[in-house]
Phi, psi and omega in degrees: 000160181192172202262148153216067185331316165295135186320129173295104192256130200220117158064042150090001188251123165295119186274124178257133142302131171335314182271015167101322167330145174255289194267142180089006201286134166247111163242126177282147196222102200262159170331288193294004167116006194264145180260156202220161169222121199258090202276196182252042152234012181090014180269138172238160190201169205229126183242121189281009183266322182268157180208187176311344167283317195317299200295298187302334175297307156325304195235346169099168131006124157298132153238328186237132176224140201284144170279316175230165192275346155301326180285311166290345196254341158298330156340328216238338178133348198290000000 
């Protein structure tokens, strides 16, 4: 998982959260190759347009995987 402050643009589009997020995203990057998206008011939802090349093109290499998801977001500060 890893942080993403800036507005997300996925296919030329700024990516919203249901609630008007923009901005701020914690993305998980899952076992099975799907990227989740987290905004900061906790809502989460699976964005099929991005996957695991994304997330590595972005962010470099998994090197590490979380056990739980409590476990990844102190990691992150949370």
């Amino acid at each position: 998982m890893m942080r993403w402050d800036l507005p997300l643009v996925i296919d030329g589009e700024v990516h919203a959260c249901q609630c008007g997020a923009y901005r701020n995203w914690i993305v998980f990057n899952m076992r099975d190759d799907s990227v989740w998206l987290r905004c900061e008011a906790g809502h989460e939802a699976q964005d099929p347009r991005l996957d695991t090349a994304w997330y590595n093109r972005i962010s470099g290499p998994v090197d590490r995987f979380h056990p739980t998801l409590e476990d990844g977001l102190r990691h992150l500060g949370h």
